[in-house]
C-alpha positions as CSV (number, residue, x, y, z in Angstrom):
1,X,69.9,-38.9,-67.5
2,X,70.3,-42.4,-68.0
3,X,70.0,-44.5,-64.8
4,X,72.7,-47.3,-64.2
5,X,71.1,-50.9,-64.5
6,X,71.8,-52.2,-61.3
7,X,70.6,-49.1,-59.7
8,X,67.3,-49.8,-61.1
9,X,67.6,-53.9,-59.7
10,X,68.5,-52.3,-56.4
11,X,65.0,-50.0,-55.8
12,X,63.2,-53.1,-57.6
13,X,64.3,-55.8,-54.9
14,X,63.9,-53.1,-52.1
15,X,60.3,-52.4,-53.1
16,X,59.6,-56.1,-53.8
17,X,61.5,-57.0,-49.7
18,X,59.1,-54.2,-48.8
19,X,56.1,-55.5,-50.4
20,X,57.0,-59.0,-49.0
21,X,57.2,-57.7,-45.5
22,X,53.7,-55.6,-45.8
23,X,51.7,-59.1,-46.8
24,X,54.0,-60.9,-44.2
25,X,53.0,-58.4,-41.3
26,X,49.0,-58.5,-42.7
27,X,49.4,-62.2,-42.6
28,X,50.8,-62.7,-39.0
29,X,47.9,-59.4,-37.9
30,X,45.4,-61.7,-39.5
31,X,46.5,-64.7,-37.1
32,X,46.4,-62.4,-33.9
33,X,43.6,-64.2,-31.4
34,X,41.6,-61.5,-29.3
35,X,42.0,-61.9,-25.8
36,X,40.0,-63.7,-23.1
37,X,38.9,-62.3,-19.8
38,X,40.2,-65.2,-17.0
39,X,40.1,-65.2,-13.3
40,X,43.3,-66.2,-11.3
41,X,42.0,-68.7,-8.9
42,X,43.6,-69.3,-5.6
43,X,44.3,-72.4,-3.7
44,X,42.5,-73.3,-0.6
45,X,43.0,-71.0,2.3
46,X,46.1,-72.0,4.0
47,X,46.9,-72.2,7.4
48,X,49.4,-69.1,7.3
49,X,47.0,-67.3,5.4
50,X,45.9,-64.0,7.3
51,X,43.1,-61.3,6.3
52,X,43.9,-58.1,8.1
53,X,41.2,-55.0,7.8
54,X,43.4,-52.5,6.1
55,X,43.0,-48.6,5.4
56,X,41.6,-48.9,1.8
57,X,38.1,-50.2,2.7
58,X,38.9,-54.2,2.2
59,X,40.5,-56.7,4.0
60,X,43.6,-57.7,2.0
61,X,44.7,-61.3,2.4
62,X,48.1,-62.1,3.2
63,X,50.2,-65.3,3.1
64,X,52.4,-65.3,6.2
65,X,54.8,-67.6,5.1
66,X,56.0,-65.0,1.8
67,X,55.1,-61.8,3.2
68,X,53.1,-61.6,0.1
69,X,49.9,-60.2,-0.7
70,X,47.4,-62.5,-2.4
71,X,44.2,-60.4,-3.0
72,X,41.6,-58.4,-1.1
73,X,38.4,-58.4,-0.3
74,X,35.9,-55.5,-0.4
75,X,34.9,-53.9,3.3
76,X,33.3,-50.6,3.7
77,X,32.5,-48.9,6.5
78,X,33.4,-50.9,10.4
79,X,33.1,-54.3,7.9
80,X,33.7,-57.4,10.0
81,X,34.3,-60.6,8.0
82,X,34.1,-64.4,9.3
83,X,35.5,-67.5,7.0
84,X,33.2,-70.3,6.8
85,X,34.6,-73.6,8.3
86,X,35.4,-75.2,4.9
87,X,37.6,-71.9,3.9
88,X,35.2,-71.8,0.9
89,X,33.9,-68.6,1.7
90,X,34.2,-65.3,2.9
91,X,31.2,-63.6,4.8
92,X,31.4,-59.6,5.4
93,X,29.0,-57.6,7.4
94,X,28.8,-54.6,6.0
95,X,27.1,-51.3,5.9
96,X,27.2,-48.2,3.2
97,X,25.2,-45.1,2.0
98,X,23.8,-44.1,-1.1
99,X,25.4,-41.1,-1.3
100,X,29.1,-42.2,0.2
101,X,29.2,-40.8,3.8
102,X,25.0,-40.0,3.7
103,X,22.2,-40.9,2.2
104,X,19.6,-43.9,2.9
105,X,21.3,-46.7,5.2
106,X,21.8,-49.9,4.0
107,X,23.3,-53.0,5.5
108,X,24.5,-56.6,3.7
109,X,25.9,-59.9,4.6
110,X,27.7,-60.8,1.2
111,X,29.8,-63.6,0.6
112,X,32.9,-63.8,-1.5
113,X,34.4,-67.2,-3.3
114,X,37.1,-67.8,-1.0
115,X,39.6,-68.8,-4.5
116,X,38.0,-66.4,-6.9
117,X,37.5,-63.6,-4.3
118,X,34.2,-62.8,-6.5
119,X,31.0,-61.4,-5.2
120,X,28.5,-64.3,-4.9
121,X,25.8,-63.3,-2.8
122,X,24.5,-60.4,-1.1
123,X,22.1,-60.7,1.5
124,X,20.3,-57.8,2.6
125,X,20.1,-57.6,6.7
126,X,18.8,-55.1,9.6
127,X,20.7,-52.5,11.0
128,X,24.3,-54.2,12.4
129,X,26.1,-52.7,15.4
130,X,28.4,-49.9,14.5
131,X,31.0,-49.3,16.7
132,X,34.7,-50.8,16.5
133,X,36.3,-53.7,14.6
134,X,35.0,-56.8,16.5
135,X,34.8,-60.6,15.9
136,X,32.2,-61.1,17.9
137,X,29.6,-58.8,15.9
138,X,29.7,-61.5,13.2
139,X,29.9,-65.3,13.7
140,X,29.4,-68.7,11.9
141,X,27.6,-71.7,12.3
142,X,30.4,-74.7,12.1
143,X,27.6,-76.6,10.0
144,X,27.6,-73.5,7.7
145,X,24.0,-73.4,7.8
146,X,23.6,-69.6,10.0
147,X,25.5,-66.9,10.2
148,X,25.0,-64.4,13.5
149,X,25.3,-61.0,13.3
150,X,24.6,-58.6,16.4
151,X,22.5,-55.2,15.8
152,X,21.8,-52.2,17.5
153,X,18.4,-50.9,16.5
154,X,18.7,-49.2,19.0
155,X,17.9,-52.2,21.1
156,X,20.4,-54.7,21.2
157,X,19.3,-58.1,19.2
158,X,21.3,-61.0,16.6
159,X,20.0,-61.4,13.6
160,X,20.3,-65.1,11.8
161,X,20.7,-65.5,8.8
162,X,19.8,-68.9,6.6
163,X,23.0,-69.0,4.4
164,X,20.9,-71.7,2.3
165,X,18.3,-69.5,1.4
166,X,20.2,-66.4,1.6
167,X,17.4,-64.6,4.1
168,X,17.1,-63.4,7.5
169,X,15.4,-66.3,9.4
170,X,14.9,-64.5,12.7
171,X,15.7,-61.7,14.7
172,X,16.5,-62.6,18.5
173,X,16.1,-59.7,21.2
174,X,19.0,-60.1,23.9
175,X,18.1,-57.1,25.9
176,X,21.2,-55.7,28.4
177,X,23.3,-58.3,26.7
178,X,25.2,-57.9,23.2
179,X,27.6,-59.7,20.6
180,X,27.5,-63.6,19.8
181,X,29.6,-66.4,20.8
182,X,28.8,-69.2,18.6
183,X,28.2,-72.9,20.1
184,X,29.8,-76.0,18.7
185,X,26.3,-76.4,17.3
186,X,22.8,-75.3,17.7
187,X,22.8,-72.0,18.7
188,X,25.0,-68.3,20.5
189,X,25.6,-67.1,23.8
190,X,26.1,-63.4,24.4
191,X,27.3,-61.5,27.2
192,X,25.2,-59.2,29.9
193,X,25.9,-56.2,31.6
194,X,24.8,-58.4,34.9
195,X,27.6,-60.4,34.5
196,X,25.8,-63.6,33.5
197,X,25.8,-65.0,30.0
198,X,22.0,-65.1,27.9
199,X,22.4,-68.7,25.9
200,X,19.9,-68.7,22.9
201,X,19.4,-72.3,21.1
202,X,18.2,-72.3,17.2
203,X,17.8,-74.5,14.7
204,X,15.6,-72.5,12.5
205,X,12.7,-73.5,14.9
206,X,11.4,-71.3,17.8
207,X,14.3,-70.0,19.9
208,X,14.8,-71.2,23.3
209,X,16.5,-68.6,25.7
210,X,18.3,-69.6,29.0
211,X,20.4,-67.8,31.4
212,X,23.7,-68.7,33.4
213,X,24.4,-67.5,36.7
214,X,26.4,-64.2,36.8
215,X,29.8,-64.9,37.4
216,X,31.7,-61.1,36.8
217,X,31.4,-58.0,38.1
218,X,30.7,-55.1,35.1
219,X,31.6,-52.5,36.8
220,X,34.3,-53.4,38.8
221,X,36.0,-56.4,36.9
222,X,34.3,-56.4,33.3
223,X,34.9,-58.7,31.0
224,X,36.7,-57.9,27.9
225,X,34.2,-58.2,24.9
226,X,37.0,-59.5,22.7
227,X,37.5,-62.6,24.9
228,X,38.3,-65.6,22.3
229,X,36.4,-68.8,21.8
230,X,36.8,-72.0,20.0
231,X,33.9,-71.8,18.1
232,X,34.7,-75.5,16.7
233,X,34.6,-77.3,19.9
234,X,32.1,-74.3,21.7
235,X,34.6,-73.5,24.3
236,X,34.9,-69.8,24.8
237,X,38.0,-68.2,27.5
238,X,36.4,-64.9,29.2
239,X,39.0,-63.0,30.4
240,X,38.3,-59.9,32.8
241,X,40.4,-56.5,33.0
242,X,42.4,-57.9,35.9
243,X,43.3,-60.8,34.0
244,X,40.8,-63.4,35.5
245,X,39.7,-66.4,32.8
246,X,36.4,-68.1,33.2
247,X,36.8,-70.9,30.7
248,X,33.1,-72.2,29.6
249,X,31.6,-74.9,27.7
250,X,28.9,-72.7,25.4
251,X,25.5,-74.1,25.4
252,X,21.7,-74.4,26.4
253,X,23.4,-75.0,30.0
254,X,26.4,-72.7,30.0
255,X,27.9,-71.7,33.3
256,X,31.4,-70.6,33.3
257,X,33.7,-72.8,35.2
258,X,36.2,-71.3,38.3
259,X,38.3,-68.5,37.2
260,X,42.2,-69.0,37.0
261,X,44.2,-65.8,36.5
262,X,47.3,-65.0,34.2
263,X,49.6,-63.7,36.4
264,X,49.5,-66.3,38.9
265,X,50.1,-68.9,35.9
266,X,53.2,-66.8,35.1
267,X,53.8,-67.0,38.7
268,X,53.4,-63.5,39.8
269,X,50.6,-62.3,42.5
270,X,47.3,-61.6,41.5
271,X,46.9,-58.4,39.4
272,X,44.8,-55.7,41.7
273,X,42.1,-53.3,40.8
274,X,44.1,-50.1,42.3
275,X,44.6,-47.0,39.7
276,X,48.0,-46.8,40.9
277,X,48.9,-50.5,41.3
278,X,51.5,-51.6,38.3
279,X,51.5,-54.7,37.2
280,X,51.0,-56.7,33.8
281,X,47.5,-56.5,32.3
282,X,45.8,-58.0,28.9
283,X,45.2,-54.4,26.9
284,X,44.4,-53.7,23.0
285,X,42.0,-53.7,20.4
286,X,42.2,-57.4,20.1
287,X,44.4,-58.5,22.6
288,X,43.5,-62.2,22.4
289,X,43.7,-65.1,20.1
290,X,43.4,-68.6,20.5
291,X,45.0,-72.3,18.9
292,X,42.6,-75.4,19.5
293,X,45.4,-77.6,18.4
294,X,48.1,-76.7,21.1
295,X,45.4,-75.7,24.0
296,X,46.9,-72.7,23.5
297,X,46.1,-68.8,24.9
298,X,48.5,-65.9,23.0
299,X,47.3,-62.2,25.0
300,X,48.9,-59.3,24.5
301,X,50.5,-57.8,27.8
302,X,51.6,-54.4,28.7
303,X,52.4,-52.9,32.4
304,X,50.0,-50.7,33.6
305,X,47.8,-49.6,36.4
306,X,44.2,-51.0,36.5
307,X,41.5,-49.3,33.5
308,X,44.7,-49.9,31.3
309,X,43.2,-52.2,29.1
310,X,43.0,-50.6,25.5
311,X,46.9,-50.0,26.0
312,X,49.0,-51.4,22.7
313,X,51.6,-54.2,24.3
314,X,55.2,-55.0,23.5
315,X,55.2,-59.0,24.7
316,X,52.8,-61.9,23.7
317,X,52.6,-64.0,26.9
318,X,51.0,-67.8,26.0
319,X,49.2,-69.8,27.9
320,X,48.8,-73.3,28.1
321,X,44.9,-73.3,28.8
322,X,44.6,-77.2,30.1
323,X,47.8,-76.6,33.3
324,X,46.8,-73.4,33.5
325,X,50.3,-72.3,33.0
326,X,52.4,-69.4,31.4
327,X,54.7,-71.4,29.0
328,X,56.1,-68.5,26.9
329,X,56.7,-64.8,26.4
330,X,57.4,-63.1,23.1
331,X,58.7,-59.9,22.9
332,X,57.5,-57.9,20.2
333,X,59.4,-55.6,17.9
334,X,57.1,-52.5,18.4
335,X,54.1,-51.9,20.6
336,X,50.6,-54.0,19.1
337,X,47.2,-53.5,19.6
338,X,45.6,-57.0,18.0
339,X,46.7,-60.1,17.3
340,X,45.5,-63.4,15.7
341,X,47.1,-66.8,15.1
342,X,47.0,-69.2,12.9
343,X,45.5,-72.9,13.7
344,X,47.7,-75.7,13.0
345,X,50.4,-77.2,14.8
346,X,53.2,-74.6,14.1
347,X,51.2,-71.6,14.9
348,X,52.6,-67.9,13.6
349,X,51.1,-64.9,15.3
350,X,49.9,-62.0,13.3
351,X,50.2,-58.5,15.1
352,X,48.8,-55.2,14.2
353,X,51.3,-52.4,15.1
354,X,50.1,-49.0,16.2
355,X,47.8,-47.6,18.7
356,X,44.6,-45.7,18.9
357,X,43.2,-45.1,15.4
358,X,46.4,-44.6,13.5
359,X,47.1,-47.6,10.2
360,X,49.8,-49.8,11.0
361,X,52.0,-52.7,10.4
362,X,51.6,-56.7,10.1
363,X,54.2,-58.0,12.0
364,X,54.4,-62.1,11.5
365,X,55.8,-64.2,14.1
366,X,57.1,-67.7,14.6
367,X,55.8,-68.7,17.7
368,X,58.2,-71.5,18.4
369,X,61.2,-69.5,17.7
370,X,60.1,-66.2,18.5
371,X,61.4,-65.0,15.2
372,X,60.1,-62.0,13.1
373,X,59.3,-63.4,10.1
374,X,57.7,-60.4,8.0
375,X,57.2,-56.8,9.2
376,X,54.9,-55.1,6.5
377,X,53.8,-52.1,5.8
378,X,50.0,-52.9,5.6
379,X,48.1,-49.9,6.2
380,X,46.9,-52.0,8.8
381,X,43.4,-51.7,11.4
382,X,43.1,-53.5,14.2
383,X,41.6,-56.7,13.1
384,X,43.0,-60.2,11.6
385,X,41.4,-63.2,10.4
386,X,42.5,-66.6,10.5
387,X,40.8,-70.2,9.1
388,X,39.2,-72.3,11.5
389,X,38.8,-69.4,14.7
């Protein structure tokens, strides 16, 4: 059978369309580039910029301004983190096993690039403390020269470490006494279970240990060992279980100054020490934060009788630390067990929802307004960090 010309055209010009588009797709497959691995780099650490211990073994930074997650930062077991005073790095202390949840012990001080979030040096260290999240297990030199980090083996001692050289420099016994609050410069005082403080001076020398006077009672009216502190200007705020504040000037000559107490700055009588006598006490996890800008003291208040103060709180009461003064209560949307706050001149407060063990929300708050900003479902532990505490 004869097949019509333009039949034959028509299979010839689809053949030669088809041929055309085979070298044109070899051509453009032959200009394809492999790609390049790249790291997203971050800005500096911004002052609403929060990094809350979350329930998949990191600490995932937030920005509290966008409710958004930035990145997160690895954190195994207890893992307490500081931010060095530039916001250049992140420090965790942090402890795992070879074999997961056994195995041999080991413990690290690593540091992560604060834009990168990379892994840049990991510094073997003794035994830390294992108990609860806790600021003060882990603090900073503001010279970024030492980092401080309490142990437990099984006597209770702070091991420095030279972030320069990336060793442990010393380890300084501290016997009856335990965590670190870092001075302005030069050294860590830690507190005592006789009430006093033990004030240790270094400077990569020979440490020199002095003693205050003891100014609390630990058994009746102990002092809560998540009281805040200003580590930039060395000023730490001791605050007892009924509510009394020993502000103190950290140093080789420490002694906390007279007490003032929170209820009678809000105006209210003193809080007693009875098991049945309600009234509003400081309870939590981390139930105090601290601004150095505004002189200002944010604690988490609940109503309860005395030996109520790991209870969650519904209001932030602040303080204005220099009159001695209640100058503002915050209610809360749901009952928090930690807080932080950020430290420039329009603070937000960062709560941890929940109570006891259970992961919870981060609740971001304007502190001028009183506004809920973000309410998040976080997976949240009770522990935040903030630049410049």
């Amino acid at each position: 059978m004869r097949v019509p010309a333009r039949k034959t055209v028509g299979l010839l010009a689809v053949c030669a369309a088809l041929s055309s588009g085979a070298v044109s797709y070899a051509a453009r497959a032959e200009e394809v580039t492999a790609e390049t691995e790249y790291t997203e780099k971050l800005p500096v650490m911004g002052a609403h910029w929060t990094l809350v211990a979350t329930d998949n073994n990191a600490y995932t930074l937030y920005d509290g301004d966008k409710g958004k997650i930035l990145g997160t930062v690895p954190a195994d077991f207890e893992a307490n983190l500081a931010v060095s005073s530039d916001r250049h790095t992140y420090y965790v202390a942090t402890t795992m096993w070879t074999r997961g949840d056994h195995g041999d012990r080991e413990d690290f001080l690593q540091a992560y690039d604060a834009r990168t979030l990379d892994l840049t040096k990991e510094i073997a260290i003794p035994a830390r403390a294992l108990s609860v999240f806790k600021q003060q297990s882990l603090g900073l030199s503001n010279d970024g020269h030492w980092a401080y980090v309490f142990d437990m083996t099984p006597t209770t001692r702070v091991s420095v470490v030279d972030l320069h050289s990336g060793k442990v420099a010393t380890d300084i016994d501290i016997p009856g006494c335990a965590l670190e609050f870092p001075w302005a410069k030069g050294g860590f005082s830690s507190l005592c279970g006789d009430g006093s403080l033990t004030n240790v001076a270094y400077d990569g020398g020979t440490p020199k240990i002095t003693h205050s006077h003891p100014f609390f009672d630990a058994n009746e009216a102990p002092v809560f060992e998540q009281s805040p502190s200003d580590t930039k200007n060395g000023i730490a705020y001791f605050i007892t279980y009924d509510g009394k504040v020993f502000e103190t000037k950290l140093g080789p000559d420490a002694q906390p100054a007279a007490s003032w107490g929170l209820t009678e700055a809000a105006g209210m009588k003193p809080a007693g020490r009875g098991v049945q006598e309600m009234t509003w006490r400081p309870g939590g996890s981390e139930p105090f934060a601290f601004n150095a800008a505004q002189h200002r003291l944010y604690v988490l208040m609940h109503v309860g009788n005395y030996w109520t103060h790991k209870d969650p709180a519904k209001q932030v009461w602040v303080f204005d630390t220099q009159a001695h003064k209640l100058v503002n209560r915050i209610d809360l949307p749901e009952v928090a067990r930690a807080i932080s706050v950020s430290q420039d001149a329009s603070p937000q407060i960062y709560a941890v929802s929940g109570s006891n063990h259970d992961a919870g929300k981060l609740i971001v708050v304007d502190t001028v307004t009183g506004k809920v900003l973000h309410s998040l479902e976080a997976g949240a532990r009770p522990m935040s960090v903030v630049a410049g505490m």
